[in-house]
C-alpha positions in Angstrom: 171.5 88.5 136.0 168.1 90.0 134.8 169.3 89.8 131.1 169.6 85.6 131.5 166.8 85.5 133.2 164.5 87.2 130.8 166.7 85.2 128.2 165.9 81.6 129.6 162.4 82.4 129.6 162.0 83.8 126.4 164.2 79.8 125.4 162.0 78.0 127.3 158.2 79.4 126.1 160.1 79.2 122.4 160.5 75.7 123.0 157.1 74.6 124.6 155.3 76.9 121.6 157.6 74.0 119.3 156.7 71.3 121.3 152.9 72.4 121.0 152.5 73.1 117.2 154.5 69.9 116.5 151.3 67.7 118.6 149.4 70.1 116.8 150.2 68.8 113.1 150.9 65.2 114.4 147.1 65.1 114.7 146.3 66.6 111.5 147.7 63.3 109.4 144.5 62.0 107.5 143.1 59.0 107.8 143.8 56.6 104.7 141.6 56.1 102.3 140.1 52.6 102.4 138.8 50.8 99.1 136.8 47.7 98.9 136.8 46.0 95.7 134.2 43.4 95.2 134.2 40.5 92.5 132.4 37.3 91.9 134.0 34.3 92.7 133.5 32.3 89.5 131.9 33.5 86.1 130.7 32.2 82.8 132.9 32.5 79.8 131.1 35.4 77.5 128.8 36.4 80.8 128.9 40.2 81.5 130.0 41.2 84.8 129.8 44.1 87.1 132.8 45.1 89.3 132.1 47.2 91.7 134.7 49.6 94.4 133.3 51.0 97.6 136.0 54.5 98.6 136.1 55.2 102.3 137.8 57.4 104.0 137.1 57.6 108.1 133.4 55.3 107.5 132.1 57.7 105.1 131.9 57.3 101.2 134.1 59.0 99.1 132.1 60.5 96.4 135.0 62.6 94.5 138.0 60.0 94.0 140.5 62.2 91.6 140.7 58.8 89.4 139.7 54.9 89.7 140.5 52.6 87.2 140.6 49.0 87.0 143.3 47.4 85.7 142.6 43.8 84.2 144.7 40.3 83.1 145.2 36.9 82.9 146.9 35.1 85.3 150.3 34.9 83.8 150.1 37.8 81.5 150.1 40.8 83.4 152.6 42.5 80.7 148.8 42.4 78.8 146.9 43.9 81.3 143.8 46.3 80.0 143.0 49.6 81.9 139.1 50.6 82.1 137.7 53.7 83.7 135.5 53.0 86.7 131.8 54.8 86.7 130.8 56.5 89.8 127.4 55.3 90.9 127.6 57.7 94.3 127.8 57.1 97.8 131.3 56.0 97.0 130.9 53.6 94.9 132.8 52.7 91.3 131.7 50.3 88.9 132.4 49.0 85.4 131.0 46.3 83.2 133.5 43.7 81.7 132.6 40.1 79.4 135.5 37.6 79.9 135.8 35.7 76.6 138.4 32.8 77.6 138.4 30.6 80.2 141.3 31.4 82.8 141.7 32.8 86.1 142.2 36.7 85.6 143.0 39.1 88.3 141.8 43.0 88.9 143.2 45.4 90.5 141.7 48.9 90.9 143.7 52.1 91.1 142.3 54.6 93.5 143.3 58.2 93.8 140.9 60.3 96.4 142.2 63.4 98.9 146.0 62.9 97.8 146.4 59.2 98.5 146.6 56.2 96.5 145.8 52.8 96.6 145.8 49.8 94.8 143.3 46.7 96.1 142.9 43.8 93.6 141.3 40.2 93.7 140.8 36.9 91.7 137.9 35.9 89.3 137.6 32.7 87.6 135.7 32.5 84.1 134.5 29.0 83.0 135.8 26.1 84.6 139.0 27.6 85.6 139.7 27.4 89.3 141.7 30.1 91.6 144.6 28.8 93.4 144.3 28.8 97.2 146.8 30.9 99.0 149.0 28.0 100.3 149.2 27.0 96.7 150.1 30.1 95.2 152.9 30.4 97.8 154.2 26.8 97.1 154.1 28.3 93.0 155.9 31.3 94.1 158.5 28.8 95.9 158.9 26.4 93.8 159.6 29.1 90.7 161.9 31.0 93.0 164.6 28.1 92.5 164.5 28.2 88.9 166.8 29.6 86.5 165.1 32.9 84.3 
């Protein structure tokens, strides 16, 4: 009788040690890693531009992103896109200069790798007298082309 005794409570501290290193790396997950890309509105054609990224992870700037990149096309063409390397200007910030020569809506998107996570925020810019789409239009697009034949 001794011998299941001693067995069953050997079991049962096994299984609460489990149940206590499991909570244990539950709260260990890190928090994502939050990027902010920021964009003007609406540019001149041939004007020079600065794009510009703040990398946060848990409210504090990310100052040692593996990679950031900013991936650049016209609307329409993404098959054409351009990839440019992002400067770090500290307290988590990435930058990079770009001069739209056509008039078009393009969109950016910058690629963010920092403490083993990736992501991939983008937004709209016009240059000239281009105009962006408003999000209920862009859906009704997306509808509309959804019906047709490729």
């Amino acid at each position: 009788m001794r011998k299941q005794s001693i067995w069953f409570i050997l079991l049962l501290a096994g299984a609460l040690l489990a149940a206590c290193s499991q909570k244990e790396t539950a709260k260990k997950v890190p928090t994502p890693v939050q990027a902010e890309i920021s964009v003007p509105d609406q540019v001149d054609v041939n004007e020079e531009v600065l794009i510009s990224t703040t990398i946060t992870q848990d409210g504090t700037p990310v100052d040692d992103a593996d990679e950031v990149k900013y991936e650049v096309w016209k609307e329409g063409s993404k098959e054409e896109s351009e990839m440019i390397e992002a400067a770090s200007e500290g307290d988590g910030v990435y930058t990079m200069k770009k001069t739209f020569g056509e008039e078009a809506v393009y969109t950016i998107q910058v690629h963010v790798t920092a403490r083993s996570m990736h992501t991939m925020p983008k937004s709209s810019i016009a240059v000239g007298n281009a105009v962006i789409p408003a999000e209920s239009e862009k859906q009704e697009m997306n509808h509309d082309m959804e019906g047709m034949d490729h």
